[in-house]
C-alpha positions as CSV (number, residue, x, y, z in Angstrom):
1,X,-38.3,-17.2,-14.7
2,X,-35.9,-14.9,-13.8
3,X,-32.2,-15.0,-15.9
4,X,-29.5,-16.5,-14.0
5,X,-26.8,-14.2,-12.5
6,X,-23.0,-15.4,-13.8
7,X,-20.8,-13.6,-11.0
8,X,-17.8,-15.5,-12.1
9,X,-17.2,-12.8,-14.7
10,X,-17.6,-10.1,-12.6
11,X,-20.8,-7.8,-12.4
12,X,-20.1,-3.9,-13.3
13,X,-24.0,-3.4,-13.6
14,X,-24.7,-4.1,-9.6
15,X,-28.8,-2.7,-10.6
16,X,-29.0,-5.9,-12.1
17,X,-29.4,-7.4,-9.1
18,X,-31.7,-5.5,-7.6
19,X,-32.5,-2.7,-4.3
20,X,-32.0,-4.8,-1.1
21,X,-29.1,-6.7,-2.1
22,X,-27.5,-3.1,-3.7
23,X,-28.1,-2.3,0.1
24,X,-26.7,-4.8,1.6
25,X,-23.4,-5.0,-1.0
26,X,-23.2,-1.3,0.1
27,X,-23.7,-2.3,3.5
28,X,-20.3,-4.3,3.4
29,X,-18.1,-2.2,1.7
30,X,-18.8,0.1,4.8
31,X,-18.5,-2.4,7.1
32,X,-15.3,-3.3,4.7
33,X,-13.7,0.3,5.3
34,X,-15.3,0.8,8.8
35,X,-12.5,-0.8,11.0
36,X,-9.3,0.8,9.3
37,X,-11.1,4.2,8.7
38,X,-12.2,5.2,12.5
39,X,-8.6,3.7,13.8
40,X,-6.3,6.8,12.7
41,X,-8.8,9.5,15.0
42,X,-8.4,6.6,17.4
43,X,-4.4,6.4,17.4
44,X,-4.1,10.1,16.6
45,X,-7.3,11.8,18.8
46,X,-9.3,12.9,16.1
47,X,-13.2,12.6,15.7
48,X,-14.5,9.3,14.8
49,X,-17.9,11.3,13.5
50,X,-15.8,13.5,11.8
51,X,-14.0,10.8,10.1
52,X,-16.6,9.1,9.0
53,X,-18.3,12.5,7.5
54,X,-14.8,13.1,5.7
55,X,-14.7,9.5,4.2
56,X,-18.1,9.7,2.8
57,X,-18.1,13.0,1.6
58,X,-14.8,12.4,0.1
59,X,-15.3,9.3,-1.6
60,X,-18.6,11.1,-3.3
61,X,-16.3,13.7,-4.5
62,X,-13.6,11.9,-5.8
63,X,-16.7,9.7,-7.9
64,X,-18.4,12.9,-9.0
65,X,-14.2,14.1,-10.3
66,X,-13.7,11.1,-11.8
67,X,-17.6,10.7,-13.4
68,X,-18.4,7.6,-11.4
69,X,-16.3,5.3,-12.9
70,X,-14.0,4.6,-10.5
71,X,-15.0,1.4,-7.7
72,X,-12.7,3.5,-5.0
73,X,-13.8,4.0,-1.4
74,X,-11.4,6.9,0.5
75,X,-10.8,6.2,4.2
76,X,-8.1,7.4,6.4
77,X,-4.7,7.0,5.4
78,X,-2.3,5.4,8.1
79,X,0.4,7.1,6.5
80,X,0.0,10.6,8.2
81,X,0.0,9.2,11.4
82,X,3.7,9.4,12.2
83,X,3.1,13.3,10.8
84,X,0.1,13.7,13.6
85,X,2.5,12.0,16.3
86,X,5.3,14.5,15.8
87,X,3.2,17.5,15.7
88,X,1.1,17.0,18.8
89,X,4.5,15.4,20.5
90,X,3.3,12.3,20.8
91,X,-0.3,13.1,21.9
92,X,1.1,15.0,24.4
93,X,-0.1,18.4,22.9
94,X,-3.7,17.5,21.7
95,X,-4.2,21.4,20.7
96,X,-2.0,21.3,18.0
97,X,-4.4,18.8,16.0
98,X,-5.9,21.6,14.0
99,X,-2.7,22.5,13.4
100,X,-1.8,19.0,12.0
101,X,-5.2,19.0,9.9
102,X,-4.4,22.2,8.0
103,X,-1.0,20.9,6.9
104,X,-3.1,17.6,5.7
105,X,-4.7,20.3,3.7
106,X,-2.2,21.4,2.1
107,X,-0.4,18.0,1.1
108,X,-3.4,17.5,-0.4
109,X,-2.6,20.4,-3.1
110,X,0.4,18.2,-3.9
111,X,-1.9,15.6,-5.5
112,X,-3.6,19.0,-7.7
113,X,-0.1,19.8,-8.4
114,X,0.9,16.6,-10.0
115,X,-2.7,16.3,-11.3
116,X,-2.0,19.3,-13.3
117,X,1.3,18.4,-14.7
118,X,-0.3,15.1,-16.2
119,X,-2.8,17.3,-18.1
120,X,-0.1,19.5,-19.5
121,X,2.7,16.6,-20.5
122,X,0.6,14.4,-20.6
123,X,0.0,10.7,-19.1
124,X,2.5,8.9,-21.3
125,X,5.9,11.1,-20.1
126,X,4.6,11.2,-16.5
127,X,4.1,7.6,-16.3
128,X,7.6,7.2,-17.9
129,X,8.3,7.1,-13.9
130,X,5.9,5.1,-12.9
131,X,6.1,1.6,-14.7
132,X,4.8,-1.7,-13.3
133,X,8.4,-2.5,-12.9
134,X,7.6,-0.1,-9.6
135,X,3.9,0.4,-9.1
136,X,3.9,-3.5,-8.7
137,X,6.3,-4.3,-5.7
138,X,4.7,-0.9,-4.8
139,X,1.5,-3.0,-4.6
140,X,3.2,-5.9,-2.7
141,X,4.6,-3.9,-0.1
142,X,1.5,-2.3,0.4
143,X,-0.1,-5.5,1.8
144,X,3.4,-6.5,3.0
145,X,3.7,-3.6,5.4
146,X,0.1,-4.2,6.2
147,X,0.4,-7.6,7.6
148,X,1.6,-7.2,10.9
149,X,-1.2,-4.9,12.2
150,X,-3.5,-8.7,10.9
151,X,-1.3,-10.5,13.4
152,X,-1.2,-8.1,16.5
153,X,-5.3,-7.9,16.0
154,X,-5.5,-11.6,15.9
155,X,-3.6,-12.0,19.2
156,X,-5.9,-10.3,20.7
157,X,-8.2,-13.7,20.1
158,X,-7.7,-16.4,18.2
159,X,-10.4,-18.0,18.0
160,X,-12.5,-15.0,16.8
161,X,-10.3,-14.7,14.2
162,X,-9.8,-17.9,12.9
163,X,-14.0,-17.9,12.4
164,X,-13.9,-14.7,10.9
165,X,-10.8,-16.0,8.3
166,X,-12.6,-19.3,8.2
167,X,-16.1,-18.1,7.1
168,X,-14.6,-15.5,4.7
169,X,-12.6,-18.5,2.8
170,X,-15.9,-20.8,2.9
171,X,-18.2,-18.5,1.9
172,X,-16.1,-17.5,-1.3
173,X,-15.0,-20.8,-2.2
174,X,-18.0,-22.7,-1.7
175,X,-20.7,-19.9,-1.7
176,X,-24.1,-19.7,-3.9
177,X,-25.1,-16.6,-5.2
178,X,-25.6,-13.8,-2.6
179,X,-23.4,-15.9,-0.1
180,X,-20.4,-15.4,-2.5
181,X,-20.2,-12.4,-2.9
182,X,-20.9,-11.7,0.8
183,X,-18.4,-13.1,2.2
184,X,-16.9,-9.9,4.7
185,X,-20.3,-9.2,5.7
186,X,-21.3,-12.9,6.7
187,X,-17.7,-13.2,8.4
188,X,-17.9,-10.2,11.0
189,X,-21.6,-11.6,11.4
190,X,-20.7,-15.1,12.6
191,X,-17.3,-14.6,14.4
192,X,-19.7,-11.5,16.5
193,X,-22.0,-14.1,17.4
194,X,-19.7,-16.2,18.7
195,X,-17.8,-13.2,20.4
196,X,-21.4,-13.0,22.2
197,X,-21.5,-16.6,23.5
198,X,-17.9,-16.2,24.4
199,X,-18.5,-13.0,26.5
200,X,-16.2,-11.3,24.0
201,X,-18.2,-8.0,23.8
202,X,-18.8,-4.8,26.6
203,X,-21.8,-3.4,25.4
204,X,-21.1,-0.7,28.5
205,X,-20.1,2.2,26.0
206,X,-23.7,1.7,24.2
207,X,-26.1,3.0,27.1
208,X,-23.6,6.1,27.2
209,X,-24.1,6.9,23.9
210,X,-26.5,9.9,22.0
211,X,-28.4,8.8,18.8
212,X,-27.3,11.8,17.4
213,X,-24.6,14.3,17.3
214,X,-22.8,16.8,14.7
215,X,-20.0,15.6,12.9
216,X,-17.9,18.7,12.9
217,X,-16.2,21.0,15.4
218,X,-15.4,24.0,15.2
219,X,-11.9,23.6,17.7
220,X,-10.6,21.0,15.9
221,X,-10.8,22.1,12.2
222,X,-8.0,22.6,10.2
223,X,-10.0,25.8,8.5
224,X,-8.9,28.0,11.4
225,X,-5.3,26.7,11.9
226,X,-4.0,28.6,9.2
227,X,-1.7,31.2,10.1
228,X,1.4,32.2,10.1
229,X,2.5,31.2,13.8
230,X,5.6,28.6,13.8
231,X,3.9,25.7,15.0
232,X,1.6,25.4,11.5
233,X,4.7,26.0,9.8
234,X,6.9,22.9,11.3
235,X,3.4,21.3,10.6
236,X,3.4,22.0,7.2
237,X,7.1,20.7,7.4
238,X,6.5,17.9,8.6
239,X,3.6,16.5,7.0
240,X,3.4,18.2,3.2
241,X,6.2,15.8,2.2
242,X,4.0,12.3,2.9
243,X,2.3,13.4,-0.1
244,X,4.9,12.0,-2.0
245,X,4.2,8.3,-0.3
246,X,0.4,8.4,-0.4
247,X,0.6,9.7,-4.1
248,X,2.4,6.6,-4.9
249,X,0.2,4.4,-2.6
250,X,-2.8,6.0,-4.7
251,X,-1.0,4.8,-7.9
252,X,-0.2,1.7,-6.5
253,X,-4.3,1.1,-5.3
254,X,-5.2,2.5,-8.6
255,X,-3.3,0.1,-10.7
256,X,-4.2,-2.9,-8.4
257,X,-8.3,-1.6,-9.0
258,X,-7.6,-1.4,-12.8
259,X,-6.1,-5.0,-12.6
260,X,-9.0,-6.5,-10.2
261,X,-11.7,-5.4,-12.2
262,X,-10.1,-5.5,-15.9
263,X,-10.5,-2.0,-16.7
264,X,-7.9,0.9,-17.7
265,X,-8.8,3.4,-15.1
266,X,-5.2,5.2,-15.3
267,X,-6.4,5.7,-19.1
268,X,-10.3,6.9,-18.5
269,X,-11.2,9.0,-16.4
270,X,-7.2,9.2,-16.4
271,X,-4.7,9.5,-13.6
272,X,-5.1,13.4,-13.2
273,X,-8.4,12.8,-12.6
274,X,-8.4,10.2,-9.9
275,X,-5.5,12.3,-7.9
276,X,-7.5,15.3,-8.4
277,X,-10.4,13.5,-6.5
278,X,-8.2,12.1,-4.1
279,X,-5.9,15.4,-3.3
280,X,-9.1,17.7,-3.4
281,X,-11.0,15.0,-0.6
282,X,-7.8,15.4,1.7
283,X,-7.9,19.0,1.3
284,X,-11.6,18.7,2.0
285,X,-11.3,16.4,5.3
286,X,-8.3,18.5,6.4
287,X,-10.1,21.5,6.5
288,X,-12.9,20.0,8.2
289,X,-11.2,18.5,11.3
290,X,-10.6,14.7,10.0
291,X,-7.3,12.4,8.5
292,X,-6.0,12.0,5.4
293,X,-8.1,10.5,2.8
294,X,-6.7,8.0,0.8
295,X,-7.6,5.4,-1.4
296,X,-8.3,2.2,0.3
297,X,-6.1,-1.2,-0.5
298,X,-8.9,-2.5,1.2
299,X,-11.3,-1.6,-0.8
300,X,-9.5,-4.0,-3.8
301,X,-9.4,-6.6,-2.0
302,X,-13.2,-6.7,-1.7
303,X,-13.4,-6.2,-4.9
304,X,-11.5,-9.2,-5.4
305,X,-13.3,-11.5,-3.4
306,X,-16.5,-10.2,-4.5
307,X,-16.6,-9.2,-8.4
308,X,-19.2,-7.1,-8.0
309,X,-17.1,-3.7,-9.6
310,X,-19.7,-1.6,-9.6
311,X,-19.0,2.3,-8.7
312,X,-22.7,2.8,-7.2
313,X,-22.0,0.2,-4.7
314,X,-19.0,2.2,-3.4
315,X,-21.0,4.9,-3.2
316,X,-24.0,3.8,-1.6
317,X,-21.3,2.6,1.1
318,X,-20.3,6.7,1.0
319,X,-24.0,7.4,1.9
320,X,-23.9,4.9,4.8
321,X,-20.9,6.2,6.3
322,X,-22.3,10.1,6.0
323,X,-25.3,8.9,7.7
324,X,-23.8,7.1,10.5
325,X,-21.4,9.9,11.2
326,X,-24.0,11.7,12.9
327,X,-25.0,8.7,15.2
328,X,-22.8,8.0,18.3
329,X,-24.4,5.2,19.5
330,X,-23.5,3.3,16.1
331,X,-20.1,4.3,16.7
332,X,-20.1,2.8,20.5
333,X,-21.7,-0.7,18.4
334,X,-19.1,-1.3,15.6
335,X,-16.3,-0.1,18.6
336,X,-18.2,-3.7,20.7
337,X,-16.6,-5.5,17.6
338,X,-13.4,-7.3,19.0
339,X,-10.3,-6.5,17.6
340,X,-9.7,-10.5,16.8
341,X,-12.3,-10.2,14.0
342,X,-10.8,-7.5,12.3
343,X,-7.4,-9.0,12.7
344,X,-9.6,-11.7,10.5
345,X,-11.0,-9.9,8.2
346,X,-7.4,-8.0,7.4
347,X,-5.4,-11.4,7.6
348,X,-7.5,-12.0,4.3
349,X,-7.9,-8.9,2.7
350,X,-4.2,-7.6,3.2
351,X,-2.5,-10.9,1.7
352,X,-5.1,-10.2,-1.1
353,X,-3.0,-6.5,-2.2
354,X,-0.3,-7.7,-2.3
355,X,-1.1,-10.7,-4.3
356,X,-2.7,-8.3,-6.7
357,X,0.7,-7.1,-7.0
358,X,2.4,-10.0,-7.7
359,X,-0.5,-10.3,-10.7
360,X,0.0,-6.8,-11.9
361,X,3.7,-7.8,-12.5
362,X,3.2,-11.0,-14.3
363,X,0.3,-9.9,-16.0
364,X,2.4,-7.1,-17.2
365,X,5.2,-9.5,-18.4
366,X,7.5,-7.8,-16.2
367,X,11.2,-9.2,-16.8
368,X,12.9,-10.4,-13.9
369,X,15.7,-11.7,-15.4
370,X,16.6,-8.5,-16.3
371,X,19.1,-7.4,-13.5
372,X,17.7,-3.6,-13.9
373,X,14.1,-4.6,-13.2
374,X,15.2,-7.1,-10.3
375,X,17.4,-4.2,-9.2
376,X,14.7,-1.9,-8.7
377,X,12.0,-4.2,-7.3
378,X,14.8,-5.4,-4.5
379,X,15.3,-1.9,-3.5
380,X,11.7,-1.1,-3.4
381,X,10.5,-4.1,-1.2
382,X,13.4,-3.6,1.3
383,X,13.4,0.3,1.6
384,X,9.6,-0.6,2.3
385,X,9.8,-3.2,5.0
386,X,13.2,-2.3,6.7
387,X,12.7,1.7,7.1
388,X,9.4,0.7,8.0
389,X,10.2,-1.1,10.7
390,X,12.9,1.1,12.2
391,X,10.5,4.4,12.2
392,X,11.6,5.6,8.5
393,X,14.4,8.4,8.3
394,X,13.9,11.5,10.1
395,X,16.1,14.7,8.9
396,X,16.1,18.1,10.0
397,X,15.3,21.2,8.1
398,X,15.8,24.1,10.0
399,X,14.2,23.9,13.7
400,X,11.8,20.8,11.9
401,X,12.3,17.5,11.8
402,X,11.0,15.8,9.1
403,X,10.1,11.9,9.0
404,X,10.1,10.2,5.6
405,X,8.2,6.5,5.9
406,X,9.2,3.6,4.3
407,X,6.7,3.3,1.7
408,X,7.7,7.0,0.8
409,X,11.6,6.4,1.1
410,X,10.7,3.1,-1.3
411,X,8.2,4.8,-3.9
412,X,11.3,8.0,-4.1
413,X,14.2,5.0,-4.6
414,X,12.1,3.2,-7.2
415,X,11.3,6.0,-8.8
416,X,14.7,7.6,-9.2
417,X,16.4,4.1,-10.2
418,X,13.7,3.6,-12.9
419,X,14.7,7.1,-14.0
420,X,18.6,6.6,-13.7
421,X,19.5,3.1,-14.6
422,X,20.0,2.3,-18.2
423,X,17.5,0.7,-20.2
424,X,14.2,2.4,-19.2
425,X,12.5,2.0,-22.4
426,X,9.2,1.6,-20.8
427,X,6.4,2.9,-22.9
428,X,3.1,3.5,-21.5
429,X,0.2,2.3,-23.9
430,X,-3.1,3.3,-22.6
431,X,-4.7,0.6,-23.9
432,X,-8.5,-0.3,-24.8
433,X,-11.1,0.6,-22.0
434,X,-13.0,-3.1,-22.3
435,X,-12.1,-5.5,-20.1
436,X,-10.3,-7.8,-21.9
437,X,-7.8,-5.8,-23.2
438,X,-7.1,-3.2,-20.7
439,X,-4.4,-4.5,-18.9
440,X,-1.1,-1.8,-18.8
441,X,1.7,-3.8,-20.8
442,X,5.8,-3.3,-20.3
């Protein structure tokens, strides 16, 4: 008789349960990432195929960078988008996309940059800035600035995504074995069904559709935008400097992965290495025509609802989403999905960061009672939801205009308060790489 799974504790050995369900657990991760990843070419006018080529074959770099330690899936990152409206003028000039991609490729240097200066100071006086005093409201505001895109998707129909929330929350607090730690999966499943009774789907886009088609093309690459003409200048402008938000979001999702899975991953592979992966696959995806990559806050909180931590799982999810980038009609299926079940599925996930966030600070014994640390997390938290909802702050330089978001205006103040205000004696200890002492301690 075969030995009893415990998933309680978590499984980091996903083999252990065998081929199909590996699939399958792969399977929902891309599913998982699917929604969020193809909506920035939506919003912005890239490639869906080329997106999806750019997530997988980033997320398999940033594994083989970080020696496949790392449960991290890179998707597109929302926060280029106000970058990719400026540039184009609103979608208004579609031929300066390339333009736009190039610059991505460049911000993505950034991430080398400070990659590099970890590996010659070393982790300890980098991460002097970076204590969970203001990775974890970080964290929070992540999932907090998240929300509202849940709610506007669940307007579109309640009911759909009341199932989908509904089957999620049953199937991981009262799930058996495979159920449990399916829970995404089984939720898009039943809440589509009853889209199809409803008459929630148009499968019109389907018939329309080629089984196969190449990913790439060669007018929308970022690879040949690169000149000196003034346009990929302002573009460079304009979106280089959201490096410095998406560098904090990646500390921020790689804090909240060490926490959900009990593992140090700041300490091995080590922070360079993870923003190495992570600048190097948004150089990468640039180059090639497609958004941002970025690690995925979702991608935590299926860790959390799952416990299956397993790296290989991530990237057999990778493998799916090369694959189906060079099949169309797949693309016109998963866009049949109603936007109510992904307002679902997000209405659970996103409340999941930022709860992670709230645990990284208490797990860290964070002091709150110390008027510093409540100082900093207050400004973070605001700068993060109010300049987020007014646009961020837009400056000129020169003939550019440059647009800092509020996650970036709040990882900058957080930063620079933790560096300025008295009584920063935060010392980083990388701690013990088993599970049950790897937490990162104030």
């Amino acid at each position: 008789m075969a030995e009893k799974i415990d998933y309680s504790q978590g499984i980091y050995d996903a083999k252990q349960l065998g081929t199909p369900k590996l699939l399958i657990l792969g399977a929902q991760h891309m599913f998982a990432m699917f929604g969020a990843t193809v909506l920035v070419p939506l919003l912005t006018g890239l490639s869906v195929s080329t997106t999806l080529l750019c997530a997988g074959l980033g997320t398999l770099l940033f594994h083989f960078l970080c020696k496949g330690k790392v449960p991290a899936f890179l998707g597109s990152s929302f926060a280029y988008l106000g970058g990719f409206t400026i540039v184009t003028n609103g979608g208004a000039n579609p031929e300066n996309l390339p333009y736009a991609c190039a610059a991505v490729a460049l911000s993505g240097l950034v991430y080398v940059l400070f990659s590099a200066l970890i590996s010659a100071f070393g982790i300890r006086k980098m991460m002097k800035f970076f204590p969970p005093v203001v990775t974890g409201p970080i964290i929070i505001a992540i999932g907090l600035i998240l929300a509202p895109s849940a709610i506007n998707n669940c307007q579109s129909n309640w009911l759909l995504a009341f199932v989908a929330l509904a089957t999620v929350i049953v199937c991981n607090i009262w799930g058996k074995g495979m159920v449990k730690i399916l829970p995404i999966l089984i939720g898009v499943l039943v809440s589509y069904a009853v889209a199809l009774v409803t008459g929630a789907v148009d499968f019109q886009a389907i018939g329309a559709a080629a089984w196969f088609g190449i990913p790439l093309h060669k007018d929308s690459m970022g690879l040949f935008a690169i000149d000196g003409s003034e346009t990929f200048i302002s573009a460079v402008f304009t979106i280089v400097p959201i490096a410095l938000a998406t560098m904090m979001e990646h500390i921020g999702d790689i804090a909240a992965i060490s926490a959900t899975t009990g593992k140090n991953y700041i300490r091995d592979p080590g922070l360079n290495k993870t923003l190495l992966g992570d600048g190097l696959a948004t150089a990468m995806a640039g180059l090639l025509g497609g958004p941002a990559n970025t690690t995925y806050g979702e991608n935590t909180g299926v860790l959390a609802l799952t416990k299956i931590y397993d790296p290989l799982v991530i990237r057999i999810a990778a493998v799916f989403a090369l694959i189906l980038s060079f099949c169309p009609k797949f693309e016109a299926v998963i866009n049949t999905i109603p936007s109510g079940i992904v307002g679902g599925i997000s209405f659970v996930l996103y409340g999941m960061i930022s709860a992670i966030g709230v645990r990284n600070v208490v797990e860290n014994k964070v002091d709150f009672t110390n008027s510093r640390n409540l100082i900093i997390a207050a400004v973070i938290l605001v700068s993060a939801l109010g300049f987020n909802s007014v646009g961020g702050i837009s400056f000129g330089l020169g003939n550019v205009t440059i647009n800092l978001s509020g996650l970036a205006i709040a990882a900058i103040a957080g930063i620079l308060l933790n560096a300025i205000l008295p009584g920063n004696d935060y010392e980083f200890d990388e701690g013990s790489n088993e599970p049950e002492s790897a937490s990162l301690r104030v």
